[in-house]
N, C-alpha and C positions, 0 to 999 in steps of 0.2 A: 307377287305383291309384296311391298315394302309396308312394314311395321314398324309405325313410331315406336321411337325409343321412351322411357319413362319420362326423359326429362323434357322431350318434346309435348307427350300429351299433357303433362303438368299443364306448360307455358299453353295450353288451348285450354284449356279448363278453368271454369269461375271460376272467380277471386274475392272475396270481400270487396267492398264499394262502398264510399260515399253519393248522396244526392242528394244536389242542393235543393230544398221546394221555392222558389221566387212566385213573391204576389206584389203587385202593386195597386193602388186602391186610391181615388180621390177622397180627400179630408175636405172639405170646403171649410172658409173662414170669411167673417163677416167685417170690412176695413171701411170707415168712411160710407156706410148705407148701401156698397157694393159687394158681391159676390166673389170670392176667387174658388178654386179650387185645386192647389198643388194636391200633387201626387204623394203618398207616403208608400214608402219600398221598404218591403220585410223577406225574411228567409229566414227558413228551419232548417239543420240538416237531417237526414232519414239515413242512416246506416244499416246495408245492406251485407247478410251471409252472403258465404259460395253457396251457400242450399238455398236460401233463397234466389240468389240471383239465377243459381239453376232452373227453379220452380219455375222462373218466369219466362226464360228460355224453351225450355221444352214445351212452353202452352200458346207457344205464338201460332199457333194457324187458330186455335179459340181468341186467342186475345186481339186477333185481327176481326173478329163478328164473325157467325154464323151467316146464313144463306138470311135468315127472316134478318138480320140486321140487331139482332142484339148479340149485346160483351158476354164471352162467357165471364170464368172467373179468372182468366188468364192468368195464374199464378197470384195474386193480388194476395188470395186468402193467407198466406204464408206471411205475407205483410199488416196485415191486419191489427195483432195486438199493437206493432208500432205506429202505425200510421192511425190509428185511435187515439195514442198519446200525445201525438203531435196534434191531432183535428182540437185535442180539449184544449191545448195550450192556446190555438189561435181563435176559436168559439170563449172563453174567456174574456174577450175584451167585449162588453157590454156598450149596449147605448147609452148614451149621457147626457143631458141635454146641455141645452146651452149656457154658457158661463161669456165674462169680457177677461181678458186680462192687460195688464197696460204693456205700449209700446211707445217708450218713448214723451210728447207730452198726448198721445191718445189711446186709444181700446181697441182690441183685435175681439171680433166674437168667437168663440171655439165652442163645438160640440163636437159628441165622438159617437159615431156610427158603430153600430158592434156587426159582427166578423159572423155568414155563415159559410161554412166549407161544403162548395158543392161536389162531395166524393164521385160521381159519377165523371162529372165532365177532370176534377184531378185525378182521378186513378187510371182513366183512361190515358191521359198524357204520360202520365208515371209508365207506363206500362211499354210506353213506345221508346220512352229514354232509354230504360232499362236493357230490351232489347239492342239496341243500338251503340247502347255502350256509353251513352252520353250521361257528363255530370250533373248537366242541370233541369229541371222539370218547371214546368209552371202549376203553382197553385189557386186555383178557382176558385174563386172567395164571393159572394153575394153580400150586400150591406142592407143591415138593419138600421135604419133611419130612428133618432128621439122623436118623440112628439113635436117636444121644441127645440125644433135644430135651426141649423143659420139661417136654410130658406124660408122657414117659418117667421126668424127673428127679422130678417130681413123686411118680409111683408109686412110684420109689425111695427116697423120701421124704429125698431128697437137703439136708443142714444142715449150716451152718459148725462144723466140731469143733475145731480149732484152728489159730493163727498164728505164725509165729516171723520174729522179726525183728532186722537188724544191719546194721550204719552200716561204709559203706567211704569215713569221710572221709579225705582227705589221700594214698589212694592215687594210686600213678601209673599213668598213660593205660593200661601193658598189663594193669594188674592189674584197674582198671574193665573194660575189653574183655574178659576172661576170665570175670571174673564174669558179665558181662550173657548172654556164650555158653554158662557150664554153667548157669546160671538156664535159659535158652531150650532146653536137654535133658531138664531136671524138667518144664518148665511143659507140662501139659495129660497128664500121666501118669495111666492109669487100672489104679488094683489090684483085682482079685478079692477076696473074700472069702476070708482066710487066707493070701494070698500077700503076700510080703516084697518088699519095699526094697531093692534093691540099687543105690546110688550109682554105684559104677563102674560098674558094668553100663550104667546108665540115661547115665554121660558119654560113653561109648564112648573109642575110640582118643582121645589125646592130643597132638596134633602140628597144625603149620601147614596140613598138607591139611585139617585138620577143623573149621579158625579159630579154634585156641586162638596166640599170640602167646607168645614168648618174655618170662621174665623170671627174677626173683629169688625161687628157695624153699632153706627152711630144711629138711637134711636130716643128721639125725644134731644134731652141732655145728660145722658146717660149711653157709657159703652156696656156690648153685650156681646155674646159669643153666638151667631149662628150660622145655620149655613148659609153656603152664598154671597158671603160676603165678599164686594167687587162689582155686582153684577150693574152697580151703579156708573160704571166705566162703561158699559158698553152700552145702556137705553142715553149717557150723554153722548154720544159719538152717533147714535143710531138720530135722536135729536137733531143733532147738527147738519146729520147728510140733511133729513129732510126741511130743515129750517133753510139751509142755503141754495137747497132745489124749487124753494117757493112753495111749497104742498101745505097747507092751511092744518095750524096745529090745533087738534080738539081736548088734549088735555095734558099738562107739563108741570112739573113741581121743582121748582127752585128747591137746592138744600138749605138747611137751617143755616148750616155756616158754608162758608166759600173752602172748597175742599182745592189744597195744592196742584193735585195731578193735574185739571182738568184747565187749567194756565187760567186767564185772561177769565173774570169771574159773567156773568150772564145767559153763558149759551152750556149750563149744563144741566139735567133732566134727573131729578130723584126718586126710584121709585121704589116701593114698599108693599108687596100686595098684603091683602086686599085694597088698603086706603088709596095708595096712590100707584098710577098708572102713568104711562107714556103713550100715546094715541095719535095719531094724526089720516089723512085722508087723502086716499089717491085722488084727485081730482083732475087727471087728465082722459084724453079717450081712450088712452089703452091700456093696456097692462103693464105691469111694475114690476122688477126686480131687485131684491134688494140681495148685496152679497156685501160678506163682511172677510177682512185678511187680517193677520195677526201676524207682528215680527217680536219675536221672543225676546231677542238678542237685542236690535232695537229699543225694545221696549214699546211700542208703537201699533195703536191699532186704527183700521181705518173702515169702514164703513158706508158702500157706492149704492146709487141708485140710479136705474137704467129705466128707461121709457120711452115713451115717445112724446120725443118735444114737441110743442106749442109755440114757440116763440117768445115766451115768459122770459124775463131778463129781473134777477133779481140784486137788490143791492142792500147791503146789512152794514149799519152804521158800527162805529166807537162805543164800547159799552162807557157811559156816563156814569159816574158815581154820585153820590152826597150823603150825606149822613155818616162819613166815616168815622168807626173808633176802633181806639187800640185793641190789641185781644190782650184777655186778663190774664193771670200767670197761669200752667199748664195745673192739669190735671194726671193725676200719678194712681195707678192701679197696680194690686199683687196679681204676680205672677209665681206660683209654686215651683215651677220649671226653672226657674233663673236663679243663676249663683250669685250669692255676694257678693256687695259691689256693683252688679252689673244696672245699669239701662237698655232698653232698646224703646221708638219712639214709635207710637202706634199710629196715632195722627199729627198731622200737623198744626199749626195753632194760623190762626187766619182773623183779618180785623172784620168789623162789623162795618158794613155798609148797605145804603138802597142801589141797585144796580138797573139801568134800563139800556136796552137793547132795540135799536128801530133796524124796520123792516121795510122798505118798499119793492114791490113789484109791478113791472109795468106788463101788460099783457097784450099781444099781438094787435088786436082790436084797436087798443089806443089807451084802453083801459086802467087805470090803476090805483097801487090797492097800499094803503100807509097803514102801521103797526108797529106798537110798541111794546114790547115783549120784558114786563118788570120783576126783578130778583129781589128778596129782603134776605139778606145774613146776619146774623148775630155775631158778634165777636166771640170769639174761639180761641182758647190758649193750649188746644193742643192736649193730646195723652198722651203720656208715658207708661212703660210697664217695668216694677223694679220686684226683688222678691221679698218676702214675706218678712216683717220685720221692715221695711228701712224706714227711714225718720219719716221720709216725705210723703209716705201712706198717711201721717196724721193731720196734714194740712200745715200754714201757715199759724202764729203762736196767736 
């Protein structure tokens, strides 16, 4: 009898290994009121000892089933701590429910189904690779469905109804931070069928425990420092989606004076809790989504709402002005913080005018619905903030 030499039994003896786990998995998305469903394709790799790969060798007449038909542990166990690590990474991805995002000039629906790893039906493929010598394995995944996933939204017959949008150029750092956190209170809000809008409600409390940041609002005719301030950027944007979707507003407050950010003056919403509120009412058959997006860098926040259409076709006129006046000379506040010499300009100065805003909506039936939607501004000259000491803290002579 002839005895392999060392370096022959070497080259027969496991070796360290790679194995690829391949899953692939329908994502459905929702285009145009239709269904699709591509494929999304993943892999993990699992790195494999000589002891383990051993392990798994020596256990193949278990790892092929017993007589009654169940797996023993065919080496598996050896595997274990790793392929735990990997199961949390792909069990990790959570259901999600449905969101739109744009493509183009229209909306894809996306929800995300989360990941469970059926170890039995993987371990058992793994097991046969192994043996075999083969690199790759399939991984056995079962999907966890949202509530409200595409086929849900589908049936809902879930459609973009309107968008409102408004530009926060030039603001400063607390009042972008503001915005982008009452934006992130709106976004992903779902209304019933006949149930109302309520802004404050939907920002909640208003303070540093909640992540809103100090700064400068305009209350009365007088500035003041408190939190929150900005938040007025996003009930006008939240406003304007549902102004231009047609949805019947139940309570809106023009500001005292016409604020720059918000462009073209009539279609923006001031609110101030307790007094004033922003409110309006789903009045279609189904359910309502509202989501909101933020571009930092842009400067640019936007604001959609998704339903199910009716047939409603709305049309929103030129805001009309009259009663225009100049704004008076600015207004100049200390600032402790600021060095000598300096300016920086808190608000802008804005003229005084009546501002109206029409509204028509024709609705499926034949129906239709006229509305004039009226602004009052005060002329405004604007604050400034200089430091303590400068001449123009005392006013004109």
């Amino acid at each position: 009898m002839t005895v392999p030499s060392g370096e022959e039994a070497g080259r027969d003896a496991p070796r360290p290994t790679e194995i690829q786990l391949l899953w692939s998995v329908p994502e459905p998305l929702l285009q145009g009121g239709e269904v699709s469903r591509p494929l999304v394709n993943r892999s993990l790799t699992l790195p494999l000892t000589a002891q383990q790969v051993s392990a798994v060798q020596m256990n193949t007449v278990q790892a092929e089933g017993r007589a009654d038909g169940q797996q023993s542990g065919g080496g598996v166990e050896t595997l274990r701590p790793t392929l735990e690590t990997l199961y949390a990474q792909v069990e990790a991805r959570q259901p999600r429910e449905i969101r739109f995002v744009r493509q183009g000039n229209g909306w894809i629906g996306q929800a995300q189904t989360g990941w469970k790893v059926d170890r039995a039906a993987t371990e058992a493929a793994l097991l046969r690779a192994v043996r075999r010598g083969e690199r790759r394995s399939t991984l056995s995944v079962n999907l966890v469905a949202p509530a409200r996933s595409v086929a849900w939204a589908a049936a809902q017959g879930l459609a973009h109804l309107g968008t409102g949008e408004s530009s926060f150029t030039g603001s400063p750092d607390f009042r972008v931070h503001n915005v982008r956190v009452g934006a992130s209170r709106v976004h992903g809000l779902w209304m019933a069928p006949g149930a109302e809008f309520n802004f404050n409600r939907s920002i909640g409390a208003i303070s540093a425990n909640t992540g809103f940041l100090q700064g400068y609002v305009v209350t009365g005719n007088t500035l003041s420092i408190e939190d929150g301030g900005g938040l007025c950027q996003v009930s006008t944007t939240v406003f304007r989606a549902a102004f231009r979707a047609g949805l019947p507003i139940t309570e809106r407050h023009a500001h005292s004076y016409q604020v720059g950010y918000y462009g073209d003056p009539g279609l923006d919403a001031a609110v101030y809790a307790p007094s004033k509120n922003l409110r309006w009412r789903n009045d279609t058959a189904g359910v309502l989504l509202v989501q909101a997006d933020w571009d930092i860098q842009a400067a640019r926040l936007s604001v959609h709402l998704f339903g199910r259409p009716d047939g409603r076709q709305v049309q929103i006129g030129e805001p009309k002005l009259s009663g225009t006046r100049t704004a008076p000379p600015p207004t100049f506040i200390a600032d402790p913080q600021m060095a000598s010499g300096t300016v920086r300009r808190i608000d802008m100065p804005a003229a005084g005018a009546q501002v109206t805003v029409s509204r028509q909506i024709k609705f499926a039936g034949g129906r239709t619905r006229s509305e004039n939607l009226p602004s009052t501004y005060r002329a405004w000259g604007g604050v400034f903030a200089v430091p303590p000491g400068d001449d123009r803290l005392s006013g004109p002579e």
